[in-house]
mmCIF file of the N, C-alpha and C atoms, coordinates in Angstrom:
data_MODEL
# 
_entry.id   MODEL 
# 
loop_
_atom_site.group_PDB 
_atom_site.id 
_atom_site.type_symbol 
_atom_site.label_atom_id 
_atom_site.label_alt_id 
_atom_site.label_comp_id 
_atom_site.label_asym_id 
_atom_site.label_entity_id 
_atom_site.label_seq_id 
_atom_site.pdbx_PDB_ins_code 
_atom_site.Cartn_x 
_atom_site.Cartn_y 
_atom_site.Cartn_z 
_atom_site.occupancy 
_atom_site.B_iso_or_equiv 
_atom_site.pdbx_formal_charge 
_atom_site.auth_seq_id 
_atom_site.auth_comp_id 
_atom_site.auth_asym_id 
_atom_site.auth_atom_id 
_atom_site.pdbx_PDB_model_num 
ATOM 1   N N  . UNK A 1 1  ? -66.400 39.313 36.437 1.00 0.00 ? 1  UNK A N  1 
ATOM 2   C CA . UNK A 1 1  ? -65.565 40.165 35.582 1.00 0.00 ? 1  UNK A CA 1 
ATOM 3   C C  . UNK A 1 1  ? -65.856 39.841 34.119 1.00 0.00 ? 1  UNK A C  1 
ATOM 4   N N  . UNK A 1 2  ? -65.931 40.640 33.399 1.00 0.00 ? 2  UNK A N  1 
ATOM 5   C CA . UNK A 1 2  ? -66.484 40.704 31.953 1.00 0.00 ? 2  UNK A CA 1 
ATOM 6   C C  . UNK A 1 2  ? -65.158 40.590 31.408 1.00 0.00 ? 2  UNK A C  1 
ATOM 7   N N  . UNK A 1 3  ? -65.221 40.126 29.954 1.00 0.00 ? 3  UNK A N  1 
ATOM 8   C CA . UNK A 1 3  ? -63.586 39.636 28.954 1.00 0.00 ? 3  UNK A CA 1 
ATOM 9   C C  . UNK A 1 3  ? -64.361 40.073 27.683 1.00 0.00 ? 3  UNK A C  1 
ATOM 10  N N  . UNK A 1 4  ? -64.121 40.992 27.767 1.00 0.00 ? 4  UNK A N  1 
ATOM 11  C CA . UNK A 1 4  ? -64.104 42.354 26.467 1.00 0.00 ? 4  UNK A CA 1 
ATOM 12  C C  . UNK A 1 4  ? -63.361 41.401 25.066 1.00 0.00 ? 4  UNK A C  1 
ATOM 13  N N  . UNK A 1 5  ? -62.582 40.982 25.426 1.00 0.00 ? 5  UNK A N  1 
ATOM 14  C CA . UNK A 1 5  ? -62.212 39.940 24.129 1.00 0.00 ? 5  UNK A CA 1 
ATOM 15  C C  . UNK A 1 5  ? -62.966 38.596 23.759 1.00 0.00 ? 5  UNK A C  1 
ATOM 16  N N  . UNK A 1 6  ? -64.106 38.281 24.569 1.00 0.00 ? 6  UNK A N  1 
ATOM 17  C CA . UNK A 1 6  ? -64.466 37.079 24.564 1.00 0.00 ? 6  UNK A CA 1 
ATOM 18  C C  . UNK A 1 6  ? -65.495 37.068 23.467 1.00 0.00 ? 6  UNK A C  1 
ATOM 19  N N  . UNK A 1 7  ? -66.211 37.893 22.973 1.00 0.00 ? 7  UNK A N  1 
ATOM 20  C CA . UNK A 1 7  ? -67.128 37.918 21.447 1.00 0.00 ? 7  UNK A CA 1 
ATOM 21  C C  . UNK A 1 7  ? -66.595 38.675 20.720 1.00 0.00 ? 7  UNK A C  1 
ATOM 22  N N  . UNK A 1 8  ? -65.595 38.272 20.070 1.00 0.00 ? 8  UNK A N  1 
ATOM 23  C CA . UNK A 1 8  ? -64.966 39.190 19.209 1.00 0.00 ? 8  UNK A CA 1 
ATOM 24  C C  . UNK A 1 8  ? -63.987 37.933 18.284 1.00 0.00 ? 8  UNK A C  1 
ATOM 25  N N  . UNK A 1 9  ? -64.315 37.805 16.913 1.00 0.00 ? 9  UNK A N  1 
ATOM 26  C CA . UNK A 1 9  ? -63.280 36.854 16.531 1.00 0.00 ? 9  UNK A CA 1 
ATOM 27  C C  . UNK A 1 9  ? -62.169 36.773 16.847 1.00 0.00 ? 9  UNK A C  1 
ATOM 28  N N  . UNK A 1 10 ? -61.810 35.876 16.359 1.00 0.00 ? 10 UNK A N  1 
ATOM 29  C CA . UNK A 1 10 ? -60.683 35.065 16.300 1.00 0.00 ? 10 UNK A CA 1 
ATOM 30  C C  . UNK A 1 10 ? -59.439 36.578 16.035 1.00 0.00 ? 10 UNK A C  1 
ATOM 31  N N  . UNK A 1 11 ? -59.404 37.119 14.472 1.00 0.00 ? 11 UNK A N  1 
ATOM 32  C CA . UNK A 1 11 ? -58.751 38.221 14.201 1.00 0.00 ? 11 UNK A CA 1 
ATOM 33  C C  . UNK A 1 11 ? -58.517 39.110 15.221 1.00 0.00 ? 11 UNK A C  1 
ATOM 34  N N  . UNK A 1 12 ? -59.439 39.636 15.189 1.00 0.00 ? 12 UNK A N  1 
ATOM 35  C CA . UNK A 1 12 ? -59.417 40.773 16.192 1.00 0.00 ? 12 UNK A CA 1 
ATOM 36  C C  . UNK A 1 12 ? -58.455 40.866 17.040 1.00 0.00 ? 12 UNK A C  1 
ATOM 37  N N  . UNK A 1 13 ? -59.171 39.367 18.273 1.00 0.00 ? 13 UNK A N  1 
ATOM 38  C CA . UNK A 1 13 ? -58.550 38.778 19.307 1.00 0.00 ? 13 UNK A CA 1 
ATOM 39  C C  . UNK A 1 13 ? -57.085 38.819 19.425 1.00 0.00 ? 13 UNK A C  1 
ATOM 40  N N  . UNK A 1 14 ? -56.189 38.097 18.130 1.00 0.00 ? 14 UNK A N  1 
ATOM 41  C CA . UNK A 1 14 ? -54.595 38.274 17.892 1.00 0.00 ? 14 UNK A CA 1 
ATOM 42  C C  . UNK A 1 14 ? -54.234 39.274 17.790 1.00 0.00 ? 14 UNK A C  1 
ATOM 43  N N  . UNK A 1 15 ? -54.849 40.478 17.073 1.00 0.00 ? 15 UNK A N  1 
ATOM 44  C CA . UNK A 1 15 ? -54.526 41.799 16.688 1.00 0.00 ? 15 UNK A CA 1 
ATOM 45  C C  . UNK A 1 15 ? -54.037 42.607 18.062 1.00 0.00 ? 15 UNK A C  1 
ATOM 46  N N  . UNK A 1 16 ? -55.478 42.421 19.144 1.00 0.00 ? 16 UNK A N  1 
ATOM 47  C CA . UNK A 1 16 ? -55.273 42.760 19.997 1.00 0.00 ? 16 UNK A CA 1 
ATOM 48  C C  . UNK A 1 16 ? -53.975 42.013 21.610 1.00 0.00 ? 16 UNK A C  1 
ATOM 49  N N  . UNK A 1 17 ? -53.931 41.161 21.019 1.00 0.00 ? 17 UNK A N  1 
ATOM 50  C CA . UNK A 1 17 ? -52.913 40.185 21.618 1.00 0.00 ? 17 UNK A CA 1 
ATOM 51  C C  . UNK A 1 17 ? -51.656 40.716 21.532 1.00 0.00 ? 17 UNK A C  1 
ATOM 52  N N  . UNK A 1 18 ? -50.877 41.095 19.813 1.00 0.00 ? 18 UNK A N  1 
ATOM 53  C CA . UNK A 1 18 ? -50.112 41.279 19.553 1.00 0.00 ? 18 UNK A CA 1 
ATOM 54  C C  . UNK A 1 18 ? -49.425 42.348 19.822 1.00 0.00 ? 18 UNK A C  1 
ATOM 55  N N  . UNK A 1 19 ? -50.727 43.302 20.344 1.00 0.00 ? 19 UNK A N  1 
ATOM 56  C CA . UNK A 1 19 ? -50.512 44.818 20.377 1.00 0.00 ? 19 UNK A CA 1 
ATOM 57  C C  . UNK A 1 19 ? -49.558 44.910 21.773 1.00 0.00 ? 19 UNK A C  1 
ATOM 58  N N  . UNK A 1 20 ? -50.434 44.332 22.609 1.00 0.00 ? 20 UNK A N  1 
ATOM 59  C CA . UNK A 1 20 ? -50.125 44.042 24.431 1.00 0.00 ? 20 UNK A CA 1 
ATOM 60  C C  . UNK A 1 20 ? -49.732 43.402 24.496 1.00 0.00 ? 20 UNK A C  1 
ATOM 61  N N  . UNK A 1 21 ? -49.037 41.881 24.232 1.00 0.00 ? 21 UNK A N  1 
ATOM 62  C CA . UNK A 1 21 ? -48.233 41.118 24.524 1.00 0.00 ? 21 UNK A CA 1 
ATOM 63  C C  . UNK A 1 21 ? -46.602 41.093 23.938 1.00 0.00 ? 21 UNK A C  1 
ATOM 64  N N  . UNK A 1 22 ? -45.276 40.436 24.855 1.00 0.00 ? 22 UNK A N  1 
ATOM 65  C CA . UNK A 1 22 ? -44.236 40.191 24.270 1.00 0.00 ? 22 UNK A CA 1 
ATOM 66  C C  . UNK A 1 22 ? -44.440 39.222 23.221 1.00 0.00 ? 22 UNK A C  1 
ATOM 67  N N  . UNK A 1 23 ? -43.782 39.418 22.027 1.00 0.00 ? 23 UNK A N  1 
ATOM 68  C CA . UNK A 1 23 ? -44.020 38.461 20.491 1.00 0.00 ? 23 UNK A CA 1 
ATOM 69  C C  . UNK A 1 23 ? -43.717 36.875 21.280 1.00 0.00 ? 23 UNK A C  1 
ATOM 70  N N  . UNK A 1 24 ? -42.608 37.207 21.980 1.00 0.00 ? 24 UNK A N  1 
ATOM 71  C CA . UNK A 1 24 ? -42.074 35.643 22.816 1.00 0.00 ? 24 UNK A CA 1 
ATOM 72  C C  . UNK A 1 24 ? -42.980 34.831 22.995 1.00 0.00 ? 24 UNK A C  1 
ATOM 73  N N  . UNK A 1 25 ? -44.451 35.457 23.466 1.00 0.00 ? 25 UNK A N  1 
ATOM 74  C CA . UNK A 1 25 ? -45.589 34.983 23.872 1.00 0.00 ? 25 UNK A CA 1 
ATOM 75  C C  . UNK A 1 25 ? -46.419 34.595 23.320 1.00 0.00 ? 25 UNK A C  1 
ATOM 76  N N  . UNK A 1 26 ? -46.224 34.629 21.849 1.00 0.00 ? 26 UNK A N  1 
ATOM 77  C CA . UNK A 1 26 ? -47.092 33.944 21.059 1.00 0.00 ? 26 UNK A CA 1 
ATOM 78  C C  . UNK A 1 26 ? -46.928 33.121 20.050 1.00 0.00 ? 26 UNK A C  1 
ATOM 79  N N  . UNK A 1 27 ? -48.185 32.243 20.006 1.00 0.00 ? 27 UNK A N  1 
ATOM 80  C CA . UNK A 1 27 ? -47.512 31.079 18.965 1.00 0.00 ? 27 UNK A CA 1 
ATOM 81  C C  . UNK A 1 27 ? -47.395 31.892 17.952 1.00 0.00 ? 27 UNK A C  1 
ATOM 82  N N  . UNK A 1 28 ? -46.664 30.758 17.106 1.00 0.00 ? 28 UNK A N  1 
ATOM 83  C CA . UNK A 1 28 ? -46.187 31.119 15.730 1.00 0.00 ? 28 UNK A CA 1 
ATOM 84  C C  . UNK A 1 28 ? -47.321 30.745 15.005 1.00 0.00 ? 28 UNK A C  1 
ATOM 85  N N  . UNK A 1 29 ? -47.749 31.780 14.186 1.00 0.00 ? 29 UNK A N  1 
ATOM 86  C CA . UNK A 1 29 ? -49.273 31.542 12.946 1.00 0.00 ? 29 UNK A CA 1 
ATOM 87  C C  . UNK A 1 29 ? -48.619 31.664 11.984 1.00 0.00 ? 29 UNK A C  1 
ATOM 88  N N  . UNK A 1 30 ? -49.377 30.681 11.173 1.00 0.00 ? 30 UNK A N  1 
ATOM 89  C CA . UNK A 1 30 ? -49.272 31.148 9.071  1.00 0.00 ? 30 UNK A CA 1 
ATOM 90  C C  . UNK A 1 30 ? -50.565 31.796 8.679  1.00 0.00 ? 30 UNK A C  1 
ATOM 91  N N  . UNK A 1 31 ? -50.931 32.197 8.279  1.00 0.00 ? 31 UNK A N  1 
ATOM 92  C CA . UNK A 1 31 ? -52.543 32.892 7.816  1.00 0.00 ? 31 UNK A CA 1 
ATOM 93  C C  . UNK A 1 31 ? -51.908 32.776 6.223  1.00 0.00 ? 31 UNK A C  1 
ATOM 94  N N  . UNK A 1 32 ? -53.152 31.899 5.589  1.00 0.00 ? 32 UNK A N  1 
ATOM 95  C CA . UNK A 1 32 ? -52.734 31.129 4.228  1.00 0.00 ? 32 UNK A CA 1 
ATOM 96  C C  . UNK A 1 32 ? -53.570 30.883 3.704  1.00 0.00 ? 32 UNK A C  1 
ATOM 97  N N  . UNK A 1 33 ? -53.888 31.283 2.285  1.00 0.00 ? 33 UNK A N  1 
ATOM 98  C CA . UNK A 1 33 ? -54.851 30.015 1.484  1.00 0.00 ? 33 UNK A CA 1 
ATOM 99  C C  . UNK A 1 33 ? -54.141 29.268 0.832  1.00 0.00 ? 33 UNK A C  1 
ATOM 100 N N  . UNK A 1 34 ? -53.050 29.144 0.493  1.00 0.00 ? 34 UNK A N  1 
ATOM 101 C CA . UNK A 1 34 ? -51.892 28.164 -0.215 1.00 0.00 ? 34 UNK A CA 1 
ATOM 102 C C  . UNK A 1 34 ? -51.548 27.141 0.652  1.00 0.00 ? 34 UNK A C  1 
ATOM 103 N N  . UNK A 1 35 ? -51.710 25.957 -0.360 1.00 0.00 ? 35 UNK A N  1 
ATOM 104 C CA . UNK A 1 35 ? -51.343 24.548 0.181  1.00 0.00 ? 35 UNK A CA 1 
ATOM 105 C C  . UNK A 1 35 ? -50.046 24.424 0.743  1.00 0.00 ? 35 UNK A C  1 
ATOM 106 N N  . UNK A 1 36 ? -49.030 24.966 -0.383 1.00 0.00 ? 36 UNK A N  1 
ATOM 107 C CA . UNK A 1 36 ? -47.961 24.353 -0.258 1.00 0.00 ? 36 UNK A CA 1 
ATOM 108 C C  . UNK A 1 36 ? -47.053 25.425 1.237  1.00 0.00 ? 36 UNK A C  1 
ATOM 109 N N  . UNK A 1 37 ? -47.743 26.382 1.534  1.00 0.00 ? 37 UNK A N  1 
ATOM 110 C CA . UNK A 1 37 ? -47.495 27.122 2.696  1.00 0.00 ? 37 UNK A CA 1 
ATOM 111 C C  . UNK A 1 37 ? -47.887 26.413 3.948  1.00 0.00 ? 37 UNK A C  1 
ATOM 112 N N  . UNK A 1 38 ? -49.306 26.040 4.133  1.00 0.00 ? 38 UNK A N  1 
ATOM 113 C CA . UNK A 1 38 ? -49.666 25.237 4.872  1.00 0.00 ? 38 UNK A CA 1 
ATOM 114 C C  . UNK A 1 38 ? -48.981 23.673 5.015  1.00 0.00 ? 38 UNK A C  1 
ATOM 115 N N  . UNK A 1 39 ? -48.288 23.005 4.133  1.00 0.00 ? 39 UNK A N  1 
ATOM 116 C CA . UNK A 1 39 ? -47.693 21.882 4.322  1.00 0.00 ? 39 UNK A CA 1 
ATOM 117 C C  . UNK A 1 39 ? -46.390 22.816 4.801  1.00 0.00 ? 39 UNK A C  1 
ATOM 118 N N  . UNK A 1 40 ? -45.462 23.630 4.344  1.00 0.00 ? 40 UNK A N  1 
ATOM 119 C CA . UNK A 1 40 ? -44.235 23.477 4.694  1.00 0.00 ? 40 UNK A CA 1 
ATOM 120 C C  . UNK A 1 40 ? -44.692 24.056 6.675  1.00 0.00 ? 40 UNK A C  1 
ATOM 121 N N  . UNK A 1 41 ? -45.712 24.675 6.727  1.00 0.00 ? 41 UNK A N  1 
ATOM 122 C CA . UNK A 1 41 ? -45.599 25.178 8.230  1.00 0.00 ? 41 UNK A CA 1 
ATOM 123 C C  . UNK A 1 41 ? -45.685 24.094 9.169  1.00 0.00 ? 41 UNK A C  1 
ATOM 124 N N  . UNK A 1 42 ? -46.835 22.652 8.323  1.00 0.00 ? 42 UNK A N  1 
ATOM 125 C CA . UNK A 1 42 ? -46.913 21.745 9.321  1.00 0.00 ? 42 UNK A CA 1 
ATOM 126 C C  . UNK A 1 42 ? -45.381 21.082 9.098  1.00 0.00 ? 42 UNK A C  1 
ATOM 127 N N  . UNK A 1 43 ? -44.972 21.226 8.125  1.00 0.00 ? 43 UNK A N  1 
ATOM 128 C CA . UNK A 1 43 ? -43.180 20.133 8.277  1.00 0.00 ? 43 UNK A CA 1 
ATOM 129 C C  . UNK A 1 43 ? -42.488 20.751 8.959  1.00 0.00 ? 43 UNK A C  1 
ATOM 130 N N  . UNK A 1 44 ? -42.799 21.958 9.412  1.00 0.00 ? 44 UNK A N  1 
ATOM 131 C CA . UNK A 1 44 ? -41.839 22.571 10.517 1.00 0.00 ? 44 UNK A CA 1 
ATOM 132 C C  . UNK A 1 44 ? -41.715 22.147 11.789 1.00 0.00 ? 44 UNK A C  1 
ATOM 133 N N  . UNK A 1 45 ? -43.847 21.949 11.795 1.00 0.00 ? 45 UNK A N  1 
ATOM 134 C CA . UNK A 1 45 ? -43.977 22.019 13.484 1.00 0.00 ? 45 UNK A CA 1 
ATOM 135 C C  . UNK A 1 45 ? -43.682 20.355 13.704 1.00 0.00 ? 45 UNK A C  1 
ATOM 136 N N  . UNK A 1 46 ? -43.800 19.809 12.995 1.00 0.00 ? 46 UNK A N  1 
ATOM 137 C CA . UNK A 1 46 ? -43.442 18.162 12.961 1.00 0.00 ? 46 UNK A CA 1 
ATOM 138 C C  . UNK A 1 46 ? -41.913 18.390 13.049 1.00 0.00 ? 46 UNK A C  1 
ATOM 139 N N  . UNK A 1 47 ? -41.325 18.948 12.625 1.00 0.00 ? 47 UNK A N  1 
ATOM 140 C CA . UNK A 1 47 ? -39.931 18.865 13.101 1.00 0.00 ? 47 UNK A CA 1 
ATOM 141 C C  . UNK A 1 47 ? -39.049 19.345 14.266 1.00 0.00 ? 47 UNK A C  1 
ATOM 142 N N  . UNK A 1 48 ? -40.032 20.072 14.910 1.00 0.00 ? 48 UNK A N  1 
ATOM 143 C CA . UNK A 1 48 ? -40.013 20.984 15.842 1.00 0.00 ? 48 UNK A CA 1 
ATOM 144 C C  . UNK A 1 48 ? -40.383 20.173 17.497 1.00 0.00 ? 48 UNK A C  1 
ATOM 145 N N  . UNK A 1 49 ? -40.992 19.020 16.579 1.00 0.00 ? 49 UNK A N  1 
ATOM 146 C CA . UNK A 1 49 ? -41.296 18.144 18.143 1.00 0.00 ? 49 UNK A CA 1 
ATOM 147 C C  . UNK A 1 49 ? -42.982 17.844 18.491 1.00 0.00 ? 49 UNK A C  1 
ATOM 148 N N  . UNK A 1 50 ? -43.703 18.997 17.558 1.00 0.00 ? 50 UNK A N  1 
ATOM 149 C CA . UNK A 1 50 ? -44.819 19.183 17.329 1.00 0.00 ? 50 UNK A CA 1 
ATOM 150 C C  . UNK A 1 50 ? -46.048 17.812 17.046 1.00 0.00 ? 50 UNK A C  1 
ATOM 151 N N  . UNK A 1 51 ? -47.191 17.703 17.461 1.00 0.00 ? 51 UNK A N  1 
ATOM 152 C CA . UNK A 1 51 ? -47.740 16.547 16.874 1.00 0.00 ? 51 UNK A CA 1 
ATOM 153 C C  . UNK A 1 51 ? -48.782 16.792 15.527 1.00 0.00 ? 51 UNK A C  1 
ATOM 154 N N  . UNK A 1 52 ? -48.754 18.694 15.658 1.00 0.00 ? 52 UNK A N  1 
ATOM 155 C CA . UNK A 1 52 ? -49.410 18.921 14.334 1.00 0.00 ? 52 UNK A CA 1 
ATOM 156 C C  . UNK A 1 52 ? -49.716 20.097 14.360 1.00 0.00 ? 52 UNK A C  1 
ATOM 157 N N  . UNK A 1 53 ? -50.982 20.656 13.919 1.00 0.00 ? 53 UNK A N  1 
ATOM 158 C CA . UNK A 1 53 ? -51.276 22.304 14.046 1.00 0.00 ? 53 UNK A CA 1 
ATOM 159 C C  . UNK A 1 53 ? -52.920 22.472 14.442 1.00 0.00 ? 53 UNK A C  1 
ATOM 160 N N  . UNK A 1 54 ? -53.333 23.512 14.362 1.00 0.00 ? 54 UNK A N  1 
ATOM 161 C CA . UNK A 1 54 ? -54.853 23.458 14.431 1.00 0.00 ? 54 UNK A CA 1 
ATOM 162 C C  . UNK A 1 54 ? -54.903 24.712 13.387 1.00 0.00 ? 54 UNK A C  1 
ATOM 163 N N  . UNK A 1 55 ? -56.054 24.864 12.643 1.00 0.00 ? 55 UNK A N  1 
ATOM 164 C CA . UNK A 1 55 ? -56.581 25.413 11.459 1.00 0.00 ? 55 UNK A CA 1 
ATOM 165 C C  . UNK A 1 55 ? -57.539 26.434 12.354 1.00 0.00 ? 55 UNK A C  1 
ATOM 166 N N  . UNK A 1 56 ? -57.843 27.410 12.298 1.00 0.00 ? 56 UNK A N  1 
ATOM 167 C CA . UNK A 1 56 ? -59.005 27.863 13.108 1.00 0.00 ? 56 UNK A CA 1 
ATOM 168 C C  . UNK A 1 56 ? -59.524 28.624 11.673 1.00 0.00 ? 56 UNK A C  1 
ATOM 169 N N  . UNK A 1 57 ? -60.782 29.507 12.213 1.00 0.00 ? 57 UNK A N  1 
ATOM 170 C CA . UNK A 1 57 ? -61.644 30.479 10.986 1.00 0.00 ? 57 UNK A CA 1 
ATOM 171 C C  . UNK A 1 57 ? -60.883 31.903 11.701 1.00 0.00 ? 57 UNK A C  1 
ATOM 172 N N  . UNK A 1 58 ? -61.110 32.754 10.867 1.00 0.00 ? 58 UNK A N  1 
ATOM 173 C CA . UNK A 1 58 ? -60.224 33.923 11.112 1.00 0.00 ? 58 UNK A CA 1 
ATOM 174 C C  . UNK A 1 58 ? -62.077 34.572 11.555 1.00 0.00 ? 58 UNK A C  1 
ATOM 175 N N  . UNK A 1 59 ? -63.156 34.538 11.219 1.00 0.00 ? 59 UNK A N  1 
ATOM 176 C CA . UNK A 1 59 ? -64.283 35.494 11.562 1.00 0.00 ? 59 UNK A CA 1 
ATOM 177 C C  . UNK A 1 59 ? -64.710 34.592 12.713 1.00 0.00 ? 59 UNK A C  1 
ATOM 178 N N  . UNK A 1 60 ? -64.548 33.619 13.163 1.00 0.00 ? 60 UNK A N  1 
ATOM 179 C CA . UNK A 1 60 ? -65.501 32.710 14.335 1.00 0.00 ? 60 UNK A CA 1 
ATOM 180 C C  . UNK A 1 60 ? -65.525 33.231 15.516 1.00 0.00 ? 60 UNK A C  1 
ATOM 181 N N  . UNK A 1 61 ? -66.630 33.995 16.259 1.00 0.00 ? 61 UNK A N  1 
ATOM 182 C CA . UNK A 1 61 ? -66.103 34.437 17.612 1.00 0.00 ? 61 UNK A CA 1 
ATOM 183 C C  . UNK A 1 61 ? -65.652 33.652 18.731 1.00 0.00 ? 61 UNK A C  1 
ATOM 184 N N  . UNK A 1 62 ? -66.410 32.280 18.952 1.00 0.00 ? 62 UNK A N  1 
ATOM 185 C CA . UNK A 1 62 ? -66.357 31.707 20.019 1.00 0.00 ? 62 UNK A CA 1 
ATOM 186 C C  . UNK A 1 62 ? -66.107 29.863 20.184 1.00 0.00 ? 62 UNK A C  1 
ATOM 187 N N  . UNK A 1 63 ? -65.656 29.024 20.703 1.00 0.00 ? 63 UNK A N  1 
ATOM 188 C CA . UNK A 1 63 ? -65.343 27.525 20.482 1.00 0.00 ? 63 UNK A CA 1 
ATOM 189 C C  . UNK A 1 63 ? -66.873 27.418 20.122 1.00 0.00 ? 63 UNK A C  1 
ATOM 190 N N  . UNK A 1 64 ? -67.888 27.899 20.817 1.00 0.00 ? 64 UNK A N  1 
ATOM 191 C CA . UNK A 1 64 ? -69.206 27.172 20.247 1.00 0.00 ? 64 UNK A CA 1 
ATOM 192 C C  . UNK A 1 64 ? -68.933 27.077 18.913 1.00 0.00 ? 64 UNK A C  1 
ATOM 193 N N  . UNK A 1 65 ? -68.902 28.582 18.020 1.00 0.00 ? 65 UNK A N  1 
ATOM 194 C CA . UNK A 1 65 ? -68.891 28.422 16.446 1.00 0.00 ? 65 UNK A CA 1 
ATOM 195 C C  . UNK A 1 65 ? -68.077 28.305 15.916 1.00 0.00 ? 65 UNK A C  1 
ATOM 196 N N  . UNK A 1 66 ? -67.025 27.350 16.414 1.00 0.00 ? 66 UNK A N  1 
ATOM 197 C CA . UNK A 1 66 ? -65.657 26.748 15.965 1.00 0.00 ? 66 UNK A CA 1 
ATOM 198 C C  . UNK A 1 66 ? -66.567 25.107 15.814 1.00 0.00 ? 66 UNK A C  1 
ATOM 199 N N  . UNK A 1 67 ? -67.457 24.609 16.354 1.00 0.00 ? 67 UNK A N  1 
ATOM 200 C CA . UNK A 1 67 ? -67.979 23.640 16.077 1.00 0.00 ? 67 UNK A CA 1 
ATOM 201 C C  . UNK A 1 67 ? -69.727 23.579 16.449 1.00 0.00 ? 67 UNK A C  1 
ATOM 202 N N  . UNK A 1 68 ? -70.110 24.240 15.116 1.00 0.00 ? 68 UNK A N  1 
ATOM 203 C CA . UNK A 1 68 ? -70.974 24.522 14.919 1.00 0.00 ? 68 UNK A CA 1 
ATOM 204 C C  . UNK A 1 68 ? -72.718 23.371 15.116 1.00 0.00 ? 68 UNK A C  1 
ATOM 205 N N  . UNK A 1 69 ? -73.535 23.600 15.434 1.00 0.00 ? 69 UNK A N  1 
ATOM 206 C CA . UNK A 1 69 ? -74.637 22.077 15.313 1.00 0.00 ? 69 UNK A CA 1 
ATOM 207 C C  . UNK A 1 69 ? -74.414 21.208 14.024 1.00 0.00 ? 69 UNK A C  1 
ATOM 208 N N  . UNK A 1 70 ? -74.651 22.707 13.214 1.00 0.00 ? 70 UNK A N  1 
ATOM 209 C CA . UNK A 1 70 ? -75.312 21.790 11.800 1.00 0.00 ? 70 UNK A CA 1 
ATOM 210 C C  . UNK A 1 70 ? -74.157 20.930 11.407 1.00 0.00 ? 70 UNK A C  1 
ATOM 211 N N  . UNK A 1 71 ? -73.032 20.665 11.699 1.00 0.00 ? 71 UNK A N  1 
ATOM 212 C CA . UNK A 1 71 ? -71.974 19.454 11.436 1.00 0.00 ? 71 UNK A CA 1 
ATOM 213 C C  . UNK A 1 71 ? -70.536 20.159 11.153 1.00 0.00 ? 71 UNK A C  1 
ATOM 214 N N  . UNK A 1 72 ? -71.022 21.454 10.510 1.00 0.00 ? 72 UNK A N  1 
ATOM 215 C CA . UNK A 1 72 ? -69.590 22.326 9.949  1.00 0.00 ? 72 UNK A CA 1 
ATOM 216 C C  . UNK A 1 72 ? -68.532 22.878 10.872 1.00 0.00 ? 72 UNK A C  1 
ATOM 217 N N  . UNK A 1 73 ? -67.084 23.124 10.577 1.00 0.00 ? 73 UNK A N  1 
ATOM 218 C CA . UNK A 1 73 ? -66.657 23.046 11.013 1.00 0.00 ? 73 UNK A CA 1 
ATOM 219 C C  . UNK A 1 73 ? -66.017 24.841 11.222 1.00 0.00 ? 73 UNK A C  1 
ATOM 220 N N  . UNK A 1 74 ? -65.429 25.152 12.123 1.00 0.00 ? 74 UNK A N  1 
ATOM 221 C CA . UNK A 1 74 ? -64.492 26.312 11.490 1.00 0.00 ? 74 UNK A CA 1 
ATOM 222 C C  . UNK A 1 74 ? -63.457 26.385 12.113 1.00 0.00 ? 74 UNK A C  1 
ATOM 223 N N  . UNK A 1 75 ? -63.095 25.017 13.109 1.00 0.00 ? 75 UNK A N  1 
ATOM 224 C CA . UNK A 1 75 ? -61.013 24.850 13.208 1.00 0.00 ? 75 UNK A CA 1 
ATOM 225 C C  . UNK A 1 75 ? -61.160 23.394 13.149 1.00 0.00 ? 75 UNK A C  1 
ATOM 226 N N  . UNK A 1 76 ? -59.916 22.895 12.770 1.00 0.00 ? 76 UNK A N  1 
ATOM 227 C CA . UNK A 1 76 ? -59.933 21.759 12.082 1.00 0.00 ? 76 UNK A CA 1 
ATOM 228 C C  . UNK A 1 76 ? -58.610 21.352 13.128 1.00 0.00 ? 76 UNK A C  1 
ATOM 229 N N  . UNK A 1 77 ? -57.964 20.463 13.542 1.00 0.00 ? 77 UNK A N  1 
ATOM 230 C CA . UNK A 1 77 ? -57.175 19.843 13.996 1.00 0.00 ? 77 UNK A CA 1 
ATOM 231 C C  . UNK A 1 77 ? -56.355 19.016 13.273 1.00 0.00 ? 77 UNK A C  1 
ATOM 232 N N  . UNK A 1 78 ? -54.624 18.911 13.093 1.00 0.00 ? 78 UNK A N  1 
ATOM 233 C CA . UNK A 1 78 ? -54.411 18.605 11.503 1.00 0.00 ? 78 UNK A CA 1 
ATOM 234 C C  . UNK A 1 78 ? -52.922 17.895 12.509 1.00 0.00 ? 78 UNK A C  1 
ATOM 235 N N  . UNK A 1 79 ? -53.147 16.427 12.112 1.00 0.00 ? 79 UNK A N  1 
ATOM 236 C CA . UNK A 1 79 ? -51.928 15.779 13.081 1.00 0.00 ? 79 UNK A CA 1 
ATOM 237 C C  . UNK A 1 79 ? -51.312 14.986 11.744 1.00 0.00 ? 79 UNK A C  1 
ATOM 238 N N  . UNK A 1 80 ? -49.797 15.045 12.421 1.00 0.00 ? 80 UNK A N  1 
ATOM 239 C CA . UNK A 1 80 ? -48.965 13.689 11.451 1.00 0.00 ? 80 UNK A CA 1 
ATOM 240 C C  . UNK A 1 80 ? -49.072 12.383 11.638 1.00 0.00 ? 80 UNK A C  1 
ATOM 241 N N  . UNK A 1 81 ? -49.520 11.410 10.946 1.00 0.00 ? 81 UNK A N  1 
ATOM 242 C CA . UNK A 1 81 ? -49.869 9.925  11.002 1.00 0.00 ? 81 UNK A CA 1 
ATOM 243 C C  . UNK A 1 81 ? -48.561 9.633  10.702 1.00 0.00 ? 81 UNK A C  1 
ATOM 244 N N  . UNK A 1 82 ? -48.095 9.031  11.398 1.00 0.00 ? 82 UNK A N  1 
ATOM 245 C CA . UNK A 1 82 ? -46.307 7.886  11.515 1.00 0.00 ? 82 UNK A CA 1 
ATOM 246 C C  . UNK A 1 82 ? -46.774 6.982  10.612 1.00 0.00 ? 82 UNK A C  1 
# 
């Protein structure tokens, strides 16, 4: 069986998520270039019980090019140190 969503970024992918799915069903995103947005979302999820967030690229189609050869990155994993 073929997954029509499976080469298609990241964007897309939610767009189309959001369309067909109950909201209940999905995590909660910030889409941000501001710092101080991105800190208050992680003080949420840290308060929330959370151990942190993950950063992804909004154009990356697939986990391969979420971690690319040449070293770069395009989701980042972002935890609270106690």
């Amino acid at each position: 069986m073929e997954n029509p969503c499976f080469d298609i970024p990241y964007q897309e992918r939610w767009t189309i998520l959001s369309r067909i799915c109950n909201s209940e069903l999905l995590a909660r995103r910030v889409v941000t270039d501001r710092i101080s947005e991105a800190e208050q979302f992680l003080s949420e999820a840290i308060q929330a019980g959370h151990e942190g967030l993950m950063a992804k690229s909004l154009i990356a189609l697939t986990n391969q090019e979420y971690e690319q050869e040449d070293g770069s990155r395009s989701s980042l994993q972002i935890q609270w140190i106690w």
